[in-house]
C-alpha positions, 0 to 999 in steps of 0.5 A: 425485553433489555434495554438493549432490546428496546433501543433497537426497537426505538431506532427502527419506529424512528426510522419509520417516523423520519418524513421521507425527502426526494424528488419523489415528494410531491403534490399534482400541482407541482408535478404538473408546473414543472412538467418534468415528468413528461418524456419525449422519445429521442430523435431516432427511436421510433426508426429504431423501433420499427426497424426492430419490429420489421425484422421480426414481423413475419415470425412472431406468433406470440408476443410474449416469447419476444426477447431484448435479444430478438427486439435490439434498441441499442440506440435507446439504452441510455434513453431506457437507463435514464428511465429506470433511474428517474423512476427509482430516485427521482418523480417515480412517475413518467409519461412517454408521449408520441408514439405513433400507434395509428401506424400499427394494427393491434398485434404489432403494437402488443408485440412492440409494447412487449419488445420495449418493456424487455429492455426495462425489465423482466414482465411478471405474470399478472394472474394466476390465469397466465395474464402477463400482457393486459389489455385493461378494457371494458369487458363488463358486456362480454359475459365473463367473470367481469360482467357476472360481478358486476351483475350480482352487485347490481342486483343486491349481492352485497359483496366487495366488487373484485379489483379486476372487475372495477378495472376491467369496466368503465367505471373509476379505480379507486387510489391503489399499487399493482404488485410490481416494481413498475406498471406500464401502460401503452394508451392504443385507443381511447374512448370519447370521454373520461379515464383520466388517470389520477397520479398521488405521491405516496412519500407525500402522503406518508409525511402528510398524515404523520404530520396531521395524525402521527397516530393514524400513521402509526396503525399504516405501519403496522398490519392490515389483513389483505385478500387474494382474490381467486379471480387473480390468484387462483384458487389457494389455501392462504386465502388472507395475508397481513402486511403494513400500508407503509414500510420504509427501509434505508431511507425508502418508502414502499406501500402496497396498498388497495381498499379493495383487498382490505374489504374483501378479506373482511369478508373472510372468517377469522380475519380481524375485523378492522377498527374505527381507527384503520378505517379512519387511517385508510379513509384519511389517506384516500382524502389526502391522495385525493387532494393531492393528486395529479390528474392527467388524460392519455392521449393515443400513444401515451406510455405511462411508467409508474414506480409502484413503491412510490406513486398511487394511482387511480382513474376517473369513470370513462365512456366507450361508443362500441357502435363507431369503435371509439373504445379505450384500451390500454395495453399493461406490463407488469415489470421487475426492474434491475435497479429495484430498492430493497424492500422492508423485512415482512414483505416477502409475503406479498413479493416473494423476494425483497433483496434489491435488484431482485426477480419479485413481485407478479402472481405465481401462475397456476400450474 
């Protein structure tokens, strides 16, 4: 390599090195002081809202064929710019409060949660399986792929339990990112007790461990081997792919991150096996989200929007009562949004499209 070579080298890992600044830099406790992450609808919105659902009620047959067009807010477009805004250069993180979701069966509220996200963004498809608008709730009774999982690790299969298996149970969700732009979350019911999401700033994190252990920093720059789990992607031939926990382009931090994916592709012949320092760099990072993070209850009508670039997030283990109907459900978007950042070079891999602005991210729907 020539000198030439080797400056430019040194610019980028020096770039990566630079502690990221912003609004998107924060502990939970600050966050929660300055309570300038919640959000209240504006006056006039939710008659805006239910104008437009009126308008379409006795013509919808399935929620996702709903355009911006067909759903018009136009009251509500500097509302929604302001969002995307705050959530690309400001917290990354907002909770919208005060829905009222009790006036509203459950296809309404999936067709009016679909209407709004069509006015911050493009929905991505959220499994190979067509999944496009979740519905994140206990299904580890219901037979399917979710309590067979559950089951085979419960009696002695030894495997890593499956992402979607851990969301779709009562029990906690480990610190992670979705593969999108930004993650919404409308809470149409709760359960008696529990699920209280956790919030950690991923700009905070990267600079914490670069200022404790610029070491471990380094191997969270660099690749760790991920799974595609056939639950989620379908069946593939590109079963592994590797990608750094933290890259940072023009100033801009972004992570996809979940142990989860980590552990599962170890599981895969021929994936390197991991070494006691990215253990060790994974394990620190977990430990500083964890004492970092915010911790905060949905209450019924709760919309939470979440830049995954910047913000982790996770849940505490929560409890249903199927026998009154006091069961928790959250109705989930996965978006692309038009103010999106440029990501770093090598995360096509994952998004598909890095360029800002761009359609990316989701899973590509089995043909």
């Amino acid at each position: 390599m020539n000198r030439a070579s080797e400056t430019i080298q040194e610019a980028v890992q020096a770039a990566k090195a630079a502690p990221i600044t912003g609004r998107c830099v924060w502990t939970g406790e600050e966050l929660a002081a300055s309570g300038d992450w919640i959000w209240r609808w504006p006056e006039g919105a939710m008659d805006e809202i239910d104008t437009a659902w009126r308008a379409i009620a006795t013509r919808v047959d399935e929620p996702t064929r709903i355009t911006a067009a067909d759903f018009p807010l136009p009251g509500l477009r500097d509302f929604f710019d302001a969002m995307l805004a705050e959530l690309e250069d400001g917290r990354g993180a907002i909770r919208l409060t005060g829905f009222p979701v009790e006036r509203y069966g459950r296809d309404a509220l999936r067709a009016i949660f679909w209407g709004i996200g069509c006015h911050l963004g493009t929905a991505v498809h959220q499994t190979a399986h067509g999944e496009i608008l979740g519905e994140v709730r206990d299904e580890s009774g219901d037979g399917g792929i979710v309590s067979q999982q559950i089951g085979a690790k419960a009696t002695g299969d030894e495997r890593v339990l499956a992402s979607r298996a851990r969301a779709r149970s009562t029990g906690p969700l480990r610190f992670h990112t979705d593969r999108c732009d930004v993650i919404a979350l409308l809470c149409a019911a709760n359960g008696i007790e529990g699920g209280v999401s956790k919030l950690a700033s991923i700009p905070y994190i990267h600079n914490e461990i670069m200022r404790r252990r610029p070491d471990l920093h380094a191997l969270l720059c660099q690749d760790y081997w991920r799974s595609r789990p056939d639950d989620e992607e379908g069946p593939r031939h590109d079963k592994v792919f590797a990608l750094p926990v933290f890259g940072v382009r023009d100033g801009k931090i972004s992570s996809q991150y979940s142990r989860t994916y980590v552990e599962q592709a170890q599981e895969i012949d021929g994936v390197p096996t991991l070494t006691a320092a990215q253990n060790e760099a994974l394990d620190l990072l977990a430990e500083i989200a964890e004492e970092n993070c915010l911790q905060a209850p949905f209450a019924e009508g709760d919309i939470q929007l979440l830049n995954n670039h910047v913000v982790y997030h996770g849940r505490t283990a929560y409890a249903d009562d199927r026998a009154s109907g006091k069961t928790r459900l959250l109705m989930r978007l996965w978006l692309s949004v038009p103010n999106s950042r440029t990501l770093p070079d090598g995360f096509e891999v994952l998004w598909g499209a890095t360029e800002a602005g761009a359609l990316r991210g989701g899973v590509s729907p089995a043909a």
